[in-house]
C-alpha positions as CSV (number, residue, x, y, z in Angstrom):
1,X,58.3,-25.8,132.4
2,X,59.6,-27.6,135.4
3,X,63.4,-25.5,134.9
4,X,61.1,-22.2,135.1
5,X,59.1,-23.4,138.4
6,X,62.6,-24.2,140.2
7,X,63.8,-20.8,138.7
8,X,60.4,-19.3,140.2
9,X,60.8,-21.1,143.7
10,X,64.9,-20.8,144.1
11,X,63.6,-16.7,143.3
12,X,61.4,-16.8,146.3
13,X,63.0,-18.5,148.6
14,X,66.4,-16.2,148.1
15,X,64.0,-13.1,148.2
16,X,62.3,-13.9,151.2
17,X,66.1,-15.3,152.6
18,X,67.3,-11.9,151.9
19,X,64.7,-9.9,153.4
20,X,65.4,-12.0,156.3
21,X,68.7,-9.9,156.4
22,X,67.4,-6.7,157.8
23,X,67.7,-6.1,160.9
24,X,64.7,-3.4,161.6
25,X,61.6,-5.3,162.0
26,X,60.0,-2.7,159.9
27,X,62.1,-3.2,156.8
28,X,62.4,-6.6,157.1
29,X,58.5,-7.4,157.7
30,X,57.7,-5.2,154.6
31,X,60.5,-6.8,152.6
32,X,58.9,-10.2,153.5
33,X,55.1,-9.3,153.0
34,X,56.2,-7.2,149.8
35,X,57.8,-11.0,148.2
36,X,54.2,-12.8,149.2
37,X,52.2,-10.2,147.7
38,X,53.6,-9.8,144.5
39,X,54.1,-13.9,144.0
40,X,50.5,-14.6,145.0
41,X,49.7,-11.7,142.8
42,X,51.5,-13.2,140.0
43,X,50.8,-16.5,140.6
44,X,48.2,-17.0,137.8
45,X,50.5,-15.7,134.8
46,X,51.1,-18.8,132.4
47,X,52.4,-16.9,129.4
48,X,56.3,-17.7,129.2
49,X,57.5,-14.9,128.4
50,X,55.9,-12.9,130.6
51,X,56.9,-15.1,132.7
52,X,60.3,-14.3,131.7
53,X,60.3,-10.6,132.4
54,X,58.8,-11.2,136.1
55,X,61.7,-13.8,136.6
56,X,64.2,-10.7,135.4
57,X,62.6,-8.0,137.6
58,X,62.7,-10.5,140.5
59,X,66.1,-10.5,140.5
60,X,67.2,-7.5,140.5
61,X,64.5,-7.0,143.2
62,X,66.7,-9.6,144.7
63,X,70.0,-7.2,144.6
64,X,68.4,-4.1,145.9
65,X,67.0,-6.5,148.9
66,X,70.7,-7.6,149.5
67,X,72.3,-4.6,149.1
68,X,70.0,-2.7,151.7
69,X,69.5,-5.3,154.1
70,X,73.4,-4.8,154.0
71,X,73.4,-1.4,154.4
72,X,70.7,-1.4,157.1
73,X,72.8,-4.3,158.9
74,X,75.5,-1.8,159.5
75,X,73.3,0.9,161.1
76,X,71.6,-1.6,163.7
77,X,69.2,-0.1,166.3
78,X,68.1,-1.3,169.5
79,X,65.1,-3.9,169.2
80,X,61.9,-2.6,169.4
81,X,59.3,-4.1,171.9
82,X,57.6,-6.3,169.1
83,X,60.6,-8.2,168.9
84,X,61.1,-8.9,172.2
């Protein structure tokens, strides 16, 4: 139990790292708010193995979120007042 709550935690922390990586505010606030929602959403699921399969689609959430904020790192716009 406690291997799958570090698993759980190291998954959030890397998703919400990764959305970090954006550099439109846009992308990257809905990347962020898009990681909260769908962990408090899931926080209540106790069954392991779906459990499991959240784990799974949380990573490969997690490549997508790299491999955009990547791409959208190397089309960089001017800041937009918000973020001033």
């Amino acid at each position: 139990m406690a291997d799958t709550r570090n698993q759980v935690l190291r998954l959030y922390r890397d998703l919400l790292k990764a959305g970090n990586t954006f550099s439109s505010y846009n992308f990257r606030e809905y990347a962020i708010r898009r990681t909260r929602d769908a962990f408090r959403a899931n926080a209540s699921v106790t069954d392991a193995n779906q459990v499991q399969s959240l784990i799974q689609r949380g990573k490969k959430d997690l490549e997508v979120v790299k491999r955009q904020g990547f791409i959208n790192s190397q089309f960089q716009t001017e800041k937009l007042v918000v973020e001033k």
